[in-house]
TORTORPA-152921 format. One line per field, with one value per residue (C-alpha): x, y, z; residue number from 1; residue in three letters. Coordinates in nm, 4 decimals, always signed. Last residue first. Example, Ala and Ser with C-alpha at 12.3 -4.5 7.8 and 13.67 -1.06 7.14 Angstrom:
east: c(+1.3670:+1.2300)
north: c(-0.1060:-0.4500)
up: c(+0.7140:+0.7800)
num: c(2:1)
residuo: c(Ser:Ala)
//
This chain:
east: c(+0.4271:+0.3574:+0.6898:+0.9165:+0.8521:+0.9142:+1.2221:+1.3637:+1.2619:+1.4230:+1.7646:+1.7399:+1.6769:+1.9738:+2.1488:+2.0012:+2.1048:+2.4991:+2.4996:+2.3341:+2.5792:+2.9070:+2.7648:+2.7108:+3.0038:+3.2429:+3.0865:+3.1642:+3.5818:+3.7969:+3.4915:+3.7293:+3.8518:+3.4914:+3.4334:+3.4681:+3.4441:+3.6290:+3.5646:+3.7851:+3.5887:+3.5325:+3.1289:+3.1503:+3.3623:+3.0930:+2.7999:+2.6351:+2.2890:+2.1383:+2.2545:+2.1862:+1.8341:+1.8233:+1.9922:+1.7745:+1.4749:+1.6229:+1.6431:+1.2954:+1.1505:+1.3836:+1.2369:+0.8583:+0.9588:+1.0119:+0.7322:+0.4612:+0.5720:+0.5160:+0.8221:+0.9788:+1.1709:+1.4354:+1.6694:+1.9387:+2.0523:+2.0463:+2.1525:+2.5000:+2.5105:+2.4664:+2.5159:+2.4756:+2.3350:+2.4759:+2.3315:+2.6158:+2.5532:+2.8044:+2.9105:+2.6065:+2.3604:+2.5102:+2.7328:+2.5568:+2.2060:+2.2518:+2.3302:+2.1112:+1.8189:+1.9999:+2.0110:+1.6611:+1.5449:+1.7524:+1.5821:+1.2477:+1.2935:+1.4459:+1.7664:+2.0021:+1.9817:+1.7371:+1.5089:+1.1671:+1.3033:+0.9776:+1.0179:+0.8916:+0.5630:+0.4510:+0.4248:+0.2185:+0.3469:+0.2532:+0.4133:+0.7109:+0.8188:+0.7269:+0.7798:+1.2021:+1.1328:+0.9956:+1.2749:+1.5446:+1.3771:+1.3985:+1.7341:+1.8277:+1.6514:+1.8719:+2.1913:+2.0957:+2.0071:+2.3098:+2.5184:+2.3653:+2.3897:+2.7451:+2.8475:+2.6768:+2.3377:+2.3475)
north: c(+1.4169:+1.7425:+1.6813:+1.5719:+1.8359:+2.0758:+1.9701:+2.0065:+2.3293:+2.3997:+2.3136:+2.4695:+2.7661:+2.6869:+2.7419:+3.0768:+3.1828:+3.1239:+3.3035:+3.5940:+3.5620:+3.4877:+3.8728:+4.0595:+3.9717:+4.0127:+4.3890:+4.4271:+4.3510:+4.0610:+3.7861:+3.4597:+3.4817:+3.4146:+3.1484:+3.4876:+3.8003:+4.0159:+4.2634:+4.5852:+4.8818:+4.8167:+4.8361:+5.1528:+5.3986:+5.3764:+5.3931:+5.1335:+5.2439:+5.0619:+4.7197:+4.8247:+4.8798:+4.5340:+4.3167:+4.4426:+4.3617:+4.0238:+3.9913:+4.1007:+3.8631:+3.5922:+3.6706:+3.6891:+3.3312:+3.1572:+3.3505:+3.2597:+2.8818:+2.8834:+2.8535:+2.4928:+2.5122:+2.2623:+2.4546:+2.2545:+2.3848:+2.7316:+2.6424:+2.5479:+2.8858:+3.1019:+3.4390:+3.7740:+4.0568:+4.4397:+4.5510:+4.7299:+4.7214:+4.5607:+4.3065:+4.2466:+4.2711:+4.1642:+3.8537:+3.8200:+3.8707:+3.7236:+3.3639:+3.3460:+3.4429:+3.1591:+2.9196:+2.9333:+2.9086:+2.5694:+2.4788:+2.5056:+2.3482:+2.0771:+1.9420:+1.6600:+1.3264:+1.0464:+1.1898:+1.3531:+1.6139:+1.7708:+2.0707:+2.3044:+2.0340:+2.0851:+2.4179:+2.3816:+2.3887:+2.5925:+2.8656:+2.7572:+2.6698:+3.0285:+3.1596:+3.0982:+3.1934:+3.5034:+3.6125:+3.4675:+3.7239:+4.0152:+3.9376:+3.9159:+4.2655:+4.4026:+4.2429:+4.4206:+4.7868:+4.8202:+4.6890:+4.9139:+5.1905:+5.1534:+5.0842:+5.4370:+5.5094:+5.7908)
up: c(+7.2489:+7.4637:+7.7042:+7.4490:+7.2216:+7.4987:+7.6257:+7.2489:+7.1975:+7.5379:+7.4513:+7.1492:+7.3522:+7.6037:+7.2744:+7.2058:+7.5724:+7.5408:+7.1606:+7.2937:+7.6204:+7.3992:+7.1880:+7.5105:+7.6404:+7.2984:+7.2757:+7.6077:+7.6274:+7.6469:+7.6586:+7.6699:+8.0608:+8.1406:+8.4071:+8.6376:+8.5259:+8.2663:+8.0304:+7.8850:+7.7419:+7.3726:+7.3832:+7.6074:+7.3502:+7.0978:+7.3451:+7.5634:+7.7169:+7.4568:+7.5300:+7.9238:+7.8445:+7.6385:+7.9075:+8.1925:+7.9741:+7.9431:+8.2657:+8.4059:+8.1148:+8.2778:+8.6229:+8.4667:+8.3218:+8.6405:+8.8015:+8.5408:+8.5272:+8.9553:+9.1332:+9.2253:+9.5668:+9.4460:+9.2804:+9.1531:+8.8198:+8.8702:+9.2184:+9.0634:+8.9532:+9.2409:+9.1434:+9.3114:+9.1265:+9.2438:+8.9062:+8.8206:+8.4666:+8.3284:+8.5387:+8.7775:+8.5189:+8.2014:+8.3097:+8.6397:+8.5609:+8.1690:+8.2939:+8.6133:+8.4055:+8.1391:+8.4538:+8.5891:+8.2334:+8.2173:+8.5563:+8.4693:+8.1575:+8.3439:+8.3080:+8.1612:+8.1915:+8.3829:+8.0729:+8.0660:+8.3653:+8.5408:+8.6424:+8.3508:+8.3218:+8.6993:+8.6261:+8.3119:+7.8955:+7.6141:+7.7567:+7.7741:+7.3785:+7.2241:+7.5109:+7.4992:+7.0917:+7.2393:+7.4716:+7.2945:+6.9600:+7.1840:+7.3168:+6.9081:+6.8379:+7.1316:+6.9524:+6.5841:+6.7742:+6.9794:+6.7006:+6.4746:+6.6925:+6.7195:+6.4404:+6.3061:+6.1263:+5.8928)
num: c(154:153:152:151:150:149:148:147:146:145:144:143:142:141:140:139:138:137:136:135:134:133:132:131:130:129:128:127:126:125:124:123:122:121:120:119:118:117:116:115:114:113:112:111:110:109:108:107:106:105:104:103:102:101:100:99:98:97:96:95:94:93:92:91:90:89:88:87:86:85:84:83:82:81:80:79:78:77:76:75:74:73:72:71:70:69:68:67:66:65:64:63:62:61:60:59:58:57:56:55:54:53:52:51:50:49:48:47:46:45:44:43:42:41:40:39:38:37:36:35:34:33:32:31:30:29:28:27:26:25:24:23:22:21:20:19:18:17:16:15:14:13:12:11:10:9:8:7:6:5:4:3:2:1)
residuo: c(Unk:Unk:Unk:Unk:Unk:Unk:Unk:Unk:Unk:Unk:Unk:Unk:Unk:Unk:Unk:Unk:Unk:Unk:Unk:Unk:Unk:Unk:Unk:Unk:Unk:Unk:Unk:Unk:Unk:Unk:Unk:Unk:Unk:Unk:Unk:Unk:Unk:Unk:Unk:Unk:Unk:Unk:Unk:Unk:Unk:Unk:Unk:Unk:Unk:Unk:Unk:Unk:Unk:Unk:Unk:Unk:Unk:Unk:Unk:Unk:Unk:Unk:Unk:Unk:Unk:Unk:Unk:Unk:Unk:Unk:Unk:Unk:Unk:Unk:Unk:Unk:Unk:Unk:Unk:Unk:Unk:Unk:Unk:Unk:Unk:Unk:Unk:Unk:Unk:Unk:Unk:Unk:Unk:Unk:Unk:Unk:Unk:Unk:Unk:Unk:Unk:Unk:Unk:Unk:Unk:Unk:Unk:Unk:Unk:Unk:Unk:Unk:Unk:Unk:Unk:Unk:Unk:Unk:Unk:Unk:Unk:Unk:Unk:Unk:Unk:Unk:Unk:Unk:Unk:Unk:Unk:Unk:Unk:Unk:Unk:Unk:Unk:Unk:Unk:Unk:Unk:Unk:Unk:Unk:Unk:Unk:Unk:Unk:Unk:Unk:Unk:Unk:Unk:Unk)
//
């Protein structure tokens, strides 16, 4: 018999995985100088946005939950000007979201309710709420990038 907590660990993992390849689904297609360039006066760059949900996950996850010693620099995420190739950008969020995954399943029973806080996060309250606001955080920046794409192929 499956417990809560193995289905938890098991249904948010699954979710990272499916970030991950929706996230390459919609980058890969595109070049290096494609991820930086910004196809409105708005907004960001792909590079950029996947800059930010590495960023994202590596403090919130990483440094927070598991240990990871991660330091962030947020408004970077959306600054960067030193443009890394495609294949770097998304190895680092790879990196990440494997990060995210081991830790996921190195949570037990007692380890998804233990109290959470960091900064620009009074909301979490304990892990399980973390892990669930980041998965819900990262899909967005998804759509985000869907709709880069598009707009950079048409």
């Amino acid at each position: 018999m499956t417990t809560l907590a193995e289905t938890i660990a098991s249904d948010l993992a699954a979710y990272y995985g499916m970030v991950r390849e929706q996230a390459h689904r919609w980058v890969d297609p595109l070049t290096t100088e494609q991820i930086w360039k910004r196809p409105h006066p708005y907004g960001n760059s792909v590079g950029h946005l996947l800059l930010h949900m590495t960023g994202n996950l590596s403090y919130y996850i990483g440094a927070r939950v598991a240990q990871t010693g991660y330091v962030r620099n947020r408004d970077l995420e959306f600054t960067e000007s030193e443009h890394k190739s495609k294949e770097e950008v998304l190895a680092a969020f790879d990196r990440t979201i494997d990060m995210v995954v081991e830790t996921i399943h190195k949570q037990g029973a007692d380890e998804w309710l233990k109290e959470y806080s960091a900064e620009r996060e009074p909301e979490a309250g304990e892990r399980f709420g973390i892990f669930l606001r980041c998965a819900g955080h990262a899909y967005h920046h998804v759509g985000q990038l869907i709709y880069l794409s598009r707009e950079l192929t048409r």
